[in-house]
Every structure is written in structure tokens, then in C-alpha cells.
Backbone as JSON Lines, residues from 0, in Angstrom:
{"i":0,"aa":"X","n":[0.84,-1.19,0.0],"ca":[0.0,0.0,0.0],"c":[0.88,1.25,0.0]}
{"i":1,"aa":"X","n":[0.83,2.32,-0.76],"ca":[1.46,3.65,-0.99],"c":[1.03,4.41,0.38]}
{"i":2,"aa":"X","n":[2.29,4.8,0.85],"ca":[2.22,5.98,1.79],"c":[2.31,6.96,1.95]}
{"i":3,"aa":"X","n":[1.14,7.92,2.69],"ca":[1.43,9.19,2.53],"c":[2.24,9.77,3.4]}
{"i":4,"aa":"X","n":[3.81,10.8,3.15],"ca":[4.36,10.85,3.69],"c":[5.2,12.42,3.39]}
{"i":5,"aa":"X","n":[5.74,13.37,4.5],"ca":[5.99,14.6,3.9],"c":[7.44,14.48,4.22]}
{"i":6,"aa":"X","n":[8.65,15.39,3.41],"ca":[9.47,15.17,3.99],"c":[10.27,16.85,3.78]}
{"i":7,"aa":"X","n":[11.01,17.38,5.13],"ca":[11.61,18.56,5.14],"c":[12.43,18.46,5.85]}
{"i":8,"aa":"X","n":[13.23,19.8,5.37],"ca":[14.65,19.57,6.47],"c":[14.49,21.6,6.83]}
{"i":9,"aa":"X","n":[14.82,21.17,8.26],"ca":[14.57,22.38,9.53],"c":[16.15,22.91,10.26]}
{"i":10,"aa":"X","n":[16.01,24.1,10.58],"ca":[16.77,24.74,11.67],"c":[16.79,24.3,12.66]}
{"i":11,"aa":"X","n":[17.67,24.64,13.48],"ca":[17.69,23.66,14.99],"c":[16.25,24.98,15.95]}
{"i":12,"aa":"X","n":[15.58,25.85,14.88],"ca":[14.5,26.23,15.36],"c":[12.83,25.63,14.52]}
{"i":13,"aa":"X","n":[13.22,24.87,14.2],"ca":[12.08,24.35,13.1],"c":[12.01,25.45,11.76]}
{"i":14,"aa":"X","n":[12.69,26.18,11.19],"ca":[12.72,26.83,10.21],"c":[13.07,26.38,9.11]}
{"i":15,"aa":"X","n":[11.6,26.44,8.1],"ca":[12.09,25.77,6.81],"c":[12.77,26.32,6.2]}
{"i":16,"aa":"X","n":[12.78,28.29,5.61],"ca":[13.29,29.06,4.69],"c":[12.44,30.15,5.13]}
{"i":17,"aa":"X","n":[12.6,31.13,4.17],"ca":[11.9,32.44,4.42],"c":[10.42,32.16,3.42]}
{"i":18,"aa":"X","n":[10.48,31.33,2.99],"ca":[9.15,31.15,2.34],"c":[8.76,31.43,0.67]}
{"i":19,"aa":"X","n":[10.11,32.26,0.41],"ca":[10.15,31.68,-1.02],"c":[11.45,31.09,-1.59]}
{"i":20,"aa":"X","n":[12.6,30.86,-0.69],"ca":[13.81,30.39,-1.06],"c":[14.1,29.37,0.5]}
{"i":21,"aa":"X","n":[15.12,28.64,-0.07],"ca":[15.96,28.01,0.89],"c":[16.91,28.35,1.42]}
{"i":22,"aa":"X","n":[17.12,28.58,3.23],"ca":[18.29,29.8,3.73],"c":[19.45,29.17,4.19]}
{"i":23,"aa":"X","n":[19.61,27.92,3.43],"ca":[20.96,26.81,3.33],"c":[21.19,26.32,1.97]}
{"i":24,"aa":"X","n":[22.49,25.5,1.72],"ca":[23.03,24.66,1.1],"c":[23.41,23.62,1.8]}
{"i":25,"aa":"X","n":[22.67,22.21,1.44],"ca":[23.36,21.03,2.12],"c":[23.49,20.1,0.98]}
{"i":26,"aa":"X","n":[24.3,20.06,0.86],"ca":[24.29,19.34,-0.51],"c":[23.68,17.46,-0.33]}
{"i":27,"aa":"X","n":[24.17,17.44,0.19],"ca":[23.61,15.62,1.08],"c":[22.64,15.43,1.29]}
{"i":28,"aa":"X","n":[22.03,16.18,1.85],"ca":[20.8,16.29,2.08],"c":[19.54,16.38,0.88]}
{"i":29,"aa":"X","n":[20.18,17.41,-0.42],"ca":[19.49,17.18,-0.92],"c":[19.47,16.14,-2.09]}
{"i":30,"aa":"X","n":[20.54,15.5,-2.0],"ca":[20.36,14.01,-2.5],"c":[20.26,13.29,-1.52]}
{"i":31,"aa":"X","n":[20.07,13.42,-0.62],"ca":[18.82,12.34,0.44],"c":[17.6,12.77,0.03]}
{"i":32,"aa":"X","n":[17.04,13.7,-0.39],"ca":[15.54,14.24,-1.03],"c":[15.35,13.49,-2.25]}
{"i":33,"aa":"X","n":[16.2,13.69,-3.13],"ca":[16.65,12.88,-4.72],"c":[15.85,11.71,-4.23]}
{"i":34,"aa":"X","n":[17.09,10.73,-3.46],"ca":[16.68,9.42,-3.42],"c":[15.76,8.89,-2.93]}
{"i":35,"aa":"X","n":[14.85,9.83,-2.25],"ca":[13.37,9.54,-1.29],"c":[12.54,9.94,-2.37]}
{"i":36,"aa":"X","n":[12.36,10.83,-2.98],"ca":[10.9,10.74,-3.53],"c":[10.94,10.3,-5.26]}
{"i":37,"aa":"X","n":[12.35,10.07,-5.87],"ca":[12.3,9.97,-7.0],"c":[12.13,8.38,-8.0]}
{"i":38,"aa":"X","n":[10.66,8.85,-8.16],"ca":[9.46,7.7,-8.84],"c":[8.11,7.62,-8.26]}
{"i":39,"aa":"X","n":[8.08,9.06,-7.2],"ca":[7.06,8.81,-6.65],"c":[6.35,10.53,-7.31]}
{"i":40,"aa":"X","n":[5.17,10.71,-6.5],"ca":[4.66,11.9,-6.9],"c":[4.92,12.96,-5.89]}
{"i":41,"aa":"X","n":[5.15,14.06,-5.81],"ca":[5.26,15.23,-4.99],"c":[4.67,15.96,-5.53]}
{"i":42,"aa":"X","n":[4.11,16.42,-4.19],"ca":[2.36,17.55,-3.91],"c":[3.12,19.07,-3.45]}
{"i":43,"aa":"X","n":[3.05,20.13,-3.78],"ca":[3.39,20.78,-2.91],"c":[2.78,22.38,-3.67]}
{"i":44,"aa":"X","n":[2.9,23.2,-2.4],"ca":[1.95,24.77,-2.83],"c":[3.07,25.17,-4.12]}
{"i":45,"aa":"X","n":[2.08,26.39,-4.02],"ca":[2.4,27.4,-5.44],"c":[3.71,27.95,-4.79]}
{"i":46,"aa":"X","n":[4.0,28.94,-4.41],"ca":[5.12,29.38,-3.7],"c":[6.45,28.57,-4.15]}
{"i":47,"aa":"X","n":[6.45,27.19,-2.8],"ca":[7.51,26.36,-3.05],"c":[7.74,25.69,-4.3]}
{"i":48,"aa":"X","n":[6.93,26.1,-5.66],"ca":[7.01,25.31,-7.16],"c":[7.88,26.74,-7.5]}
{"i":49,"aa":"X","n":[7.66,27.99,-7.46],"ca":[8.21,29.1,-7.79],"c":[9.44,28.87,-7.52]}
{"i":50,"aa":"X","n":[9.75,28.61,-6.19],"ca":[11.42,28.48,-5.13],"c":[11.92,27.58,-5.86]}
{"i":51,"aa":"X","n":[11.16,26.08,-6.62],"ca":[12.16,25.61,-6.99],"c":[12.3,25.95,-9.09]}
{"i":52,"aa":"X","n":[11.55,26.38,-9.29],"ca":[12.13,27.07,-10.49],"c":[11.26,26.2,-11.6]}
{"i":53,"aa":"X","n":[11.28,24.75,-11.25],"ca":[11.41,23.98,-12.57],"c":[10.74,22.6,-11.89]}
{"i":54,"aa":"X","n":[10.02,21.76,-12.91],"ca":[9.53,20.36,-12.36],"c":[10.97,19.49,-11.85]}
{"i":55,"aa":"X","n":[10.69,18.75,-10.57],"ca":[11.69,17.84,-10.42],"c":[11.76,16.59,-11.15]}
{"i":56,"aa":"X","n":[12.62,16.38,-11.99],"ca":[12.53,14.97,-12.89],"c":[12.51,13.54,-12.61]}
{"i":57,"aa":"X","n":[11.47,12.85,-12.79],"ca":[11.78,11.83,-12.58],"c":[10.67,11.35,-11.69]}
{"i":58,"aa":"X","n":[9.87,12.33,-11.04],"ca":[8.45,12.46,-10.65],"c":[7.63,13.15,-11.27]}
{"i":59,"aa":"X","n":[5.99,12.71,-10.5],"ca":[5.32,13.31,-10.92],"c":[5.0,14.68,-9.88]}
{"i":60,"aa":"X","n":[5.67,15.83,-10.34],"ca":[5.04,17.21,-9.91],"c":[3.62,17.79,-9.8]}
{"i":61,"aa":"X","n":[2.75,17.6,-8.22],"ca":[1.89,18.13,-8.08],"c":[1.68,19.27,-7.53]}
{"i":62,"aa":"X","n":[0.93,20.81,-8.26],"ca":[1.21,22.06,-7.38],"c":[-0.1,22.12,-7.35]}
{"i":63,"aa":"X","n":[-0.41,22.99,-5.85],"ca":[-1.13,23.56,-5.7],"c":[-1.62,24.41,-5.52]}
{"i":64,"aa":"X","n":[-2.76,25.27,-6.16],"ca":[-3.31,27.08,-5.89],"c":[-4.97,27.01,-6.22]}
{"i":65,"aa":"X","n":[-4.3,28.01,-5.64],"ca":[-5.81,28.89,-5.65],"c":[-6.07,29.54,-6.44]}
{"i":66,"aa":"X","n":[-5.16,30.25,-7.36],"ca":[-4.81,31.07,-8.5],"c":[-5.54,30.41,-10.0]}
{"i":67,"aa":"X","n":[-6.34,30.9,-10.3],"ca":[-6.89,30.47,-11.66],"c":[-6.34,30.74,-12.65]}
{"i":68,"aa":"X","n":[-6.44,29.68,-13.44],"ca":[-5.33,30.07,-14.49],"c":[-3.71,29.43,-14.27]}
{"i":69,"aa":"X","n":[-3.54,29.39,-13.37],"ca":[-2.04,29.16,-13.27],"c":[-1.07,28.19,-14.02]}
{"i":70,"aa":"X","n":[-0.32,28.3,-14.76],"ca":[0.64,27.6,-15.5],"c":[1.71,27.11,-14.97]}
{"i":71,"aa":"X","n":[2.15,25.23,-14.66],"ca":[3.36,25.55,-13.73],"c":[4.04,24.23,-15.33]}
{"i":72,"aa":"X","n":[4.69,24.71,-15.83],"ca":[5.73,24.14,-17.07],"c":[6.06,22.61,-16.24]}
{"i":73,"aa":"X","n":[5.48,21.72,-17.02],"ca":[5.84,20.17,-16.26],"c":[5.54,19.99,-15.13]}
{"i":74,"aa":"X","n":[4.28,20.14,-14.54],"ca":[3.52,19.99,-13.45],"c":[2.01,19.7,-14.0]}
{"i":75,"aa":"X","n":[1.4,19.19,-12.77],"ca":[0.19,19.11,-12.64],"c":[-0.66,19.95,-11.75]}
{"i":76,"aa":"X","n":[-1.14,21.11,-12.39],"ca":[-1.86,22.13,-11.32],"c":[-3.18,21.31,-11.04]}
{"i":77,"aa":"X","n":[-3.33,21.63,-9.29],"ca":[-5.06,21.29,-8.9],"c":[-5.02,22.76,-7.96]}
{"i":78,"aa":"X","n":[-6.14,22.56,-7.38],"ca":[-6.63,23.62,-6.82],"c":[-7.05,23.44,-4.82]}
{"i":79,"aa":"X","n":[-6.45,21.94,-4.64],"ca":[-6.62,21.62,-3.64],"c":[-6.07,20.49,-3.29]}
{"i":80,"aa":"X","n":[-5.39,20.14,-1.72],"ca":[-5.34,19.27,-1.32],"c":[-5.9,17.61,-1.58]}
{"i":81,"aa":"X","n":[-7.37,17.97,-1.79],"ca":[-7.77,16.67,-1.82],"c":[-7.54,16.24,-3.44]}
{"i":82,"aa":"X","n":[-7.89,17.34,-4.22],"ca":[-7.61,16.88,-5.69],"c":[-5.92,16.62,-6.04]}
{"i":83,"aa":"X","n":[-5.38,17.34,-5.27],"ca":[-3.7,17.12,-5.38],"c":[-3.65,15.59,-4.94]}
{"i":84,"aa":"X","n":[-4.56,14.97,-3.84],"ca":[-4.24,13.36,-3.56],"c":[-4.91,12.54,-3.89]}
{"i":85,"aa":"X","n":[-6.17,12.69,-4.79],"ca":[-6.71,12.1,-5.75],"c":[-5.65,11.77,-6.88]}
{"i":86,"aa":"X","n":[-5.52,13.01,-7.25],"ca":[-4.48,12.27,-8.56],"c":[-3.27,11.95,-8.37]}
{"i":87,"aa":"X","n":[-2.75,12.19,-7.15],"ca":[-1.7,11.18,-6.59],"c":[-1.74,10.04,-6.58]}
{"i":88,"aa":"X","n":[-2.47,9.24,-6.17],"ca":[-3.28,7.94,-5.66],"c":[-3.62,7.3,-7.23]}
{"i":89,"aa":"X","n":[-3.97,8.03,-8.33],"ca":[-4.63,7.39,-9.81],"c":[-2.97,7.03,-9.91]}
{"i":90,"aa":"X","n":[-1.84,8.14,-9.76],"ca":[-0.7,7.88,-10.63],"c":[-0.14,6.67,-9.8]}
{"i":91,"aa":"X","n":[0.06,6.54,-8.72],"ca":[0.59,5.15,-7.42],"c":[-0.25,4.25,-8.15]}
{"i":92,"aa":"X","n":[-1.2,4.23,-8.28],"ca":[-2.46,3.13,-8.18],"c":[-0.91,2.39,-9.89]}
{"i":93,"aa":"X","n":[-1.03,3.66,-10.95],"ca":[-0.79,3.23,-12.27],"c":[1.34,2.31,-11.98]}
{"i":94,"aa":"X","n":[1.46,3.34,-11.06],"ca":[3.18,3.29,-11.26],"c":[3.39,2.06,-10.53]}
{"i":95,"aa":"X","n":[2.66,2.13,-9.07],"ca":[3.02,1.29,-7.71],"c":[3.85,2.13,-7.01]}
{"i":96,"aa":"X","n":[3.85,3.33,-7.2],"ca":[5.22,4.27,-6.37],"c":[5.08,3.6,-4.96]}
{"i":97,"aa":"X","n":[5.44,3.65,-3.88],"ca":[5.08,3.6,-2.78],"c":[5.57,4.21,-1.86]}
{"i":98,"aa":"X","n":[5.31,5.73,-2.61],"ca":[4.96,7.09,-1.41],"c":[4.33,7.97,-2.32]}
{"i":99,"aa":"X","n":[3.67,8.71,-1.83],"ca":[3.37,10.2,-2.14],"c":[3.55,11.06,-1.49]}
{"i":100,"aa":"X","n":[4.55,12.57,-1.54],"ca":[5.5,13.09,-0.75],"c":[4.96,14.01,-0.55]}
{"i":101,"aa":"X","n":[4.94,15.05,-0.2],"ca":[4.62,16.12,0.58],"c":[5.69,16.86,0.94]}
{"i":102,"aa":"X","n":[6.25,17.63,-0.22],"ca":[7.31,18.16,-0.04],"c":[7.28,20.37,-0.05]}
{"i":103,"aa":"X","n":[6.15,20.69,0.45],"ca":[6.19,21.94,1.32],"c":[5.14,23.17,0.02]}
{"i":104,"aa":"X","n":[4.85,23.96,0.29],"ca":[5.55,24.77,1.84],"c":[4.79,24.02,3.15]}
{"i":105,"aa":"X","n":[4.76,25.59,4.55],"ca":[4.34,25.41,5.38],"c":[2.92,24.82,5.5]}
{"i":106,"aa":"X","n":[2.39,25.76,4.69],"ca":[0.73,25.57,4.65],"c":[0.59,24.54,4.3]}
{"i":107,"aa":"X","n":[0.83,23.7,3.47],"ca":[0.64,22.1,2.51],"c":[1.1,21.27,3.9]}
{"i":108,"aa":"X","n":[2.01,21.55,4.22],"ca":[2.52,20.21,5.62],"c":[1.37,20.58,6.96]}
{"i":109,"aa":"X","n":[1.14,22.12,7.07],"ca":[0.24,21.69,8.09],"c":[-1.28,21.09,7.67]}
{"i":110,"aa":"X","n":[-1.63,21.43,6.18],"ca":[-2.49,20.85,6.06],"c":[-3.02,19.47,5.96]}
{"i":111,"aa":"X","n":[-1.72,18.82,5.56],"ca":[-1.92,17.53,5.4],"c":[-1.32,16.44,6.79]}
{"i":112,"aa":"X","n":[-0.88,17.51,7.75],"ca":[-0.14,16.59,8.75],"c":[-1.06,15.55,9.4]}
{"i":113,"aa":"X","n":[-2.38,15.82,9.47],"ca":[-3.27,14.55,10.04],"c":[-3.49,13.53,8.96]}
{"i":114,"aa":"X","n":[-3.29,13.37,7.89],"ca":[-3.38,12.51,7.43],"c":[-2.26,11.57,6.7]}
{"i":115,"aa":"X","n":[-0.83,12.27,7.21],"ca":[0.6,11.35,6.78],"c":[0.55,9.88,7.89]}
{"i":116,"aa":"X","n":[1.09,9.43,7.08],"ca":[1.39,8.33,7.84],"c":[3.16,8.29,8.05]}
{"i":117,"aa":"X","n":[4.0,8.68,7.65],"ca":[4.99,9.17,8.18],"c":[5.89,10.72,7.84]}
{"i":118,"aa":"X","n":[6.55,11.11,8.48],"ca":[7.2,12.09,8.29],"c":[8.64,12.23,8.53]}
{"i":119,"aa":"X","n":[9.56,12.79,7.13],"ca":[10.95,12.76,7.0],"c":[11.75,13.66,7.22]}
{"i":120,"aa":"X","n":[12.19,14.2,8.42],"ca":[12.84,15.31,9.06],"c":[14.26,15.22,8.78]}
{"i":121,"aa":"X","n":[14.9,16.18,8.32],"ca":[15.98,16.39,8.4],"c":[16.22,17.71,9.55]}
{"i":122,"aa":"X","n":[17.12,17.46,10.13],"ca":[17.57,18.33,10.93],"c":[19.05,19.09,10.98]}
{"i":123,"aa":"X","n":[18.99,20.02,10.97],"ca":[20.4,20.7,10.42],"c":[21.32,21.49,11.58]}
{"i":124,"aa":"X","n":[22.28,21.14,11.67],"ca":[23.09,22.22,12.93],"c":[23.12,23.79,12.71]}
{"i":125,"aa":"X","n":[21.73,24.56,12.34],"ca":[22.29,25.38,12.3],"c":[20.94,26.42,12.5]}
{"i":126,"aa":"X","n":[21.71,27.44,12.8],"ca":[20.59,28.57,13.18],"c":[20.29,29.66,12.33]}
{"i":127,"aa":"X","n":[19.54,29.64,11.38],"ca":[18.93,30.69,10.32],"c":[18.86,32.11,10.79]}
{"i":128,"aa":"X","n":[18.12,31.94,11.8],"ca":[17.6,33.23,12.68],"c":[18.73,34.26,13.17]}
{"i":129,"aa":"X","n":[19.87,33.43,13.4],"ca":[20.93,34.31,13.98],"c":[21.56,35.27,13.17]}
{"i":130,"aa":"X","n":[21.54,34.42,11.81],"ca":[22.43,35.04,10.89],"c":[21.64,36.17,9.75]}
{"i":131,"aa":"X","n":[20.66,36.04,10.03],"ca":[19.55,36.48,9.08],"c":[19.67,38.26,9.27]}
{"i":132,"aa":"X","n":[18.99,38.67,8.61],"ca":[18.88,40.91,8.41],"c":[17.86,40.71,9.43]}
{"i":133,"aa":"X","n":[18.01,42.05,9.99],"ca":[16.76,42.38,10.51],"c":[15.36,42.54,9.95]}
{"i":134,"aa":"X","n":[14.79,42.06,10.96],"ca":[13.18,41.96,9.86],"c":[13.26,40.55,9.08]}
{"i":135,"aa":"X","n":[13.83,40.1,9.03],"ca":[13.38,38.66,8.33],"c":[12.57,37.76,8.69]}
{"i":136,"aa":"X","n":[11.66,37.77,7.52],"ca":[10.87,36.65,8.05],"c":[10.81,35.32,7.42]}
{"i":137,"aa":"X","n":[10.24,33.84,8.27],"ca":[10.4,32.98,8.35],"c":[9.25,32.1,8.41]}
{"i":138,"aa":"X","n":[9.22,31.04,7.45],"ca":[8.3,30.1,7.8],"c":[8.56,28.99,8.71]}
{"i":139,"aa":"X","n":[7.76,28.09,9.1],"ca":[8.02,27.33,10.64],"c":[7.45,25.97,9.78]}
{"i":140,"aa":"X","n":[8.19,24.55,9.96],"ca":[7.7,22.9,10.18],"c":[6.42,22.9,11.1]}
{"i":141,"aa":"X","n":[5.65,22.01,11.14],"ca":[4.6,21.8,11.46],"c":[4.78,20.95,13.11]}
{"i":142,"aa":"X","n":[4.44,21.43,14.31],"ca":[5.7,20.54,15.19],"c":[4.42,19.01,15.41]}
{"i":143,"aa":"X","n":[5.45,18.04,15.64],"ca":[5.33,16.85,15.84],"c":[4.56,16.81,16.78]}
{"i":144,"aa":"X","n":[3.96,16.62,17.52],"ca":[3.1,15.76,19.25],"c":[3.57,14.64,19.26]}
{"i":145,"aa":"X","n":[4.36,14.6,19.97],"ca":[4.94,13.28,20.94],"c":[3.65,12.27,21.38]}
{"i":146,"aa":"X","n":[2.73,12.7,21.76],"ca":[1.47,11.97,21.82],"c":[0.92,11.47,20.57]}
{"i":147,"aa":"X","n":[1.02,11.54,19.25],"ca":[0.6,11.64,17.95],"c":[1.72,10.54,17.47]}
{"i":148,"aa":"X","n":[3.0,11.06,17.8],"ca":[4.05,10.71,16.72],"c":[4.99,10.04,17.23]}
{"i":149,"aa":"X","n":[5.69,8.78,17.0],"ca":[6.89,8.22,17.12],"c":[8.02,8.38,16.29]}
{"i":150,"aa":"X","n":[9.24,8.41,16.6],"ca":[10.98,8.28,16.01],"c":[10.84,6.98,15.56]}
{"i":151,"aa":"X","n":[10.85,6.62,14.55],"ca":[11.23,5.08,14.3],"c":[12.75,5.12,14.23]}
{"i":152,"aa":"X","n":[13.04,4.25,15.34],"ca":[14.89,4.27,15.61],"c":[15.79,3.53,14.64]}
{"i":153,"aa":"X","n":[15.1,2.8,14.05],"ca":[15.46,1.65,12.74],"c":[15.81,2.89,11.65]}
{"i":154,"aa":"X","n":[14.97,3.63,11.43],"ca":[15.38,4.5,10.19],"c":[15.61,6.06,10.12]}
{"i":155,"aa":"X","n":[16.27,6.03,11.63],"ca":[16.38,7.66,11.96],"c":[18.12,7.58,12.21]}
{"i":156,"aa":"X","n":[18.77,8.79,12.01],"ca":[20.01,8.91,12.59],"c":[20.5,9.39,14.02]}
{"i":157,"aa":"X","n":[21.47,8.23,14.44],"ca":[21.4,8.34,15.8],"c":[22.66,9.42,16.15]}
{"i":158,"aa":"X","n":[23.2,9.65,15.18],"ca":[24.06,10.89,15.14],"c":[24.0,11.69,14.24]}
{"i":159,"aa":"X","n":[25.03,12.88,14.38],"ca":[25.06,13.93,13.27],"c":[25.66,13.17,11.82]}
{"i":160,"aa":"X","n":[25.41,13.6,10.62],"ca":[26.31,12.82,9.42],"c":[27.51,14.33,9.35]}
{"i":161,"aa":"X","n":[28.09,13.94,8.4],"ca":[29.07,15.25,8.31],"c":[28.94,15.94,7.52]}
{"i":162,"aa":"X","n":[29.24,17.3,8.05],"ca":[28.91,18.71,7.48],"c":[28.79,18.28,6.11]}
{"i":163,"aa":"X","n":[27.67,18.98,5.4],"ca":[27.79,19.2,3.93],"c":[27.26,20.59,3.41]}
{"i":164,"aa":"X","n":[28.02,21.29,2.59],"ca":[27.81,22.84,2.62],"c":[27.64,23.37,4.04]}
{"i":165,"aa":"X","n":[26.82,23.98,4.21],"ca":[26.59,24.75,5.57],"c":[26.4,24.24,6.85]}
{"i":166,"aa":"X","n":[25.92,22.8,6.86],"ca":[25.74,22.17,8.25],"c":[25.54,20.73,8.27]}
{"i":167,"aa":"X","n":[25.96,20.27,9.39],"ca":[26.0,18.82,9.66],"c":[24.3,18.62,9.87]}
{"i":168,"aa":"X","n":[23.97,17.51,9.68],"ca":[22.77,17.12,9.26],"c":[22.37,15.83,9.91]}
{"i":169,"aa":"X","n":[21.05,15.39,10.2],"ca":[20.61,14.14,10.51],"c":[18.96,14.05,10.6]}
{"i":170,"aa":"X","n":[18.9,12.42,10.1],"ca":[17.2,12.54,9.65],"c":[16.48,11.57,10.27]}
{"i":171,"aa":"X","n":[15.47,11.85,10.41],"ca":[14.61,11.26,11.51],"c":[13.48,11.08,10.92]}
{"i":172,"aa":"X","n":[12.73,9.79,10.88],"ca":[12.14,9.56,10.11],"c":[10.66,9.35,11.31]}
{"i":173,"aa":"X","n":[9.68,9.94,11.65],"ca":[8.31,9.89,12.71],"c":[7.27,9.17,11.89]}
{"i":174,"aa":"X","n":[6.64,8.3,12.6],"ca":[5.73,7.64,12.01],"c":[3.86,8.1,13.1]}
{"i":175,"aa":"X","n":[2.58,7.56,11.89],"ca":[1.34,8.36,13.43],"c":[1.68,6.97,14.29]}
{"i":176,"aa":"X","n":[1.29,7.57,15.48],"ca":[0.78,6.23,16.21],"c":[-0.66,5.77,16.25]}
């Protein structure tokens, strides 16, 4: 059975980016992203399709808006959550992927956080906030409930990996209970 599952990597304050860019380079990390969702489908808002410029290859790109009309070059525009996992679910049903990702922004992860069945955290040594201009603002990860959510210790890192670009890194993979 295909799982629904989101995956992001955070500040040691839960900070994804400022909300239309990414306020790191990890290079590892993001071929740990590569190798997690690629053959599967990724859902994610209008915004974070802008940030990343271009469809990711090798999946199927799902964006979502509100915006009528909207054109995203090698994507699949819907207009909602549930239609974004409808046609997730037709393309799994066709491929067998076995995930459908949930790869941001904020709004898309908190919207869909009750209904993942797991979630792929990366965690980064480093503090956005410190280094940032004044006035910057920031979007926030969706936080976990410990009552809600388990660490699966089998597929989480029990240490830091080593620095890549800007910060040492480690991923933790939460499943619902």
C-alpha cells in the first residue's frame, strides 16, 4: 500500500526558509531528497514550485493554488489538497510508487499533517535566525506531538552525518501512532 508521507529539512529552530527560497546549502541532504521521492509523486503549494524554479525529474510534480489560471511548465496544477491526492493515488495506483510526498511549503505540511502516515525530518546544525537581516521573516515545520508521533529508531540517525555545505545534518524519520 502507498504511503502518505511529507518530507523537510529544519533549523535547529524548526525553520524551513523564508518562504520563497531556501536559507541553506546542504548538498547531502538534498540528494537524500533525490533518493526519497524519486518515482514517486510530490504535492506541494504554489510558492515552493516558484522556489524551486522547474519540475523535479523523474516524478510526478503536483502544485497547488488557488490562482486560476495558473501555469506551472511540467507539473500538474489542482486547486486543492484533496484533488492534489486524488491524482496522486490514480498515478501510485498506475506506477506502484510507494509514497506520495509532501514536499512543502508550510501551509501544505500543516495541512496535510493529520493525514501522513509518516514524516521525514531532516535536521540541520544550524541557526537561520541568527544570521539572518533584521526583519526577516520565516516560515516554521509543522511541530510533531509526541502523543501523535513516534521516532522510528530503525530508520532515523542516531548521530550527526558530516557537514555538507553549511551544516552537519541528521534525519529522523516519525511515524502516526
Amino acid at each position: 500500500m502507498t504511503k502518505l508521507a511529507a518530507i523537510w529539512a529544519q533549523d535547529c529552530n524548526g525553520i524551513l526558509g523564508s518562504g520563497t527560497a531556501m536559507s541553506w546549502h546542504v548538498p547531502a541532504d538534498f540528494r537524500h531528497f533525490k533518493e526519497s521521492t524519486m518515482g514517486c509523486p510530490i504535492i506541494m503549494g504554489r510558492r515552493s514550485w516558484e522556489a524551486l524554479g522547474r519540475a523535479l525529474p523523474g516524478r510526478t510534480n503536483i502544485v497547488i493554488t488557488c490562482t486560476p489560471g495558473y501555469e506551472a511548465a511540467g507539473a500538474l496544477v489542482v486547486s486543492s489538497v484533496e484533488e492534489a491526492l486524488e491524482v496522486a493515488r490514480e498515478e501510485t495506483a498506475r506506477t506502484r510508487a510507494p509514497y506520495i510526498w509532501i514536499t512543502g511549503g508550510a501551509q501544505v505540511y500543516a495541512q496535510t499533517l493529520p493525514l501522513l502516515d509518516e514524516a521525514v525530518v531532516t535536521d540541520l546544525e544550524l541557526d537561520v535566525a541568527a544570521s539572518a537581516p533584521e526583519g526577516a521573516t520565516f516560515v516554521y515545520a509543522p511541530p510533531l506531538d509526541p502523543a501523535l508521533w513516534r521516532r522510528d529508531e530503525s530508520r532515523s540517525d542516531s548521530e550527526w552525518r558530516e557537514r555538507s555545505g553549511d551544516a552537519r545534518w541528521r534525519v529522523s524519520t516519525w511515524v502516526q501512532r
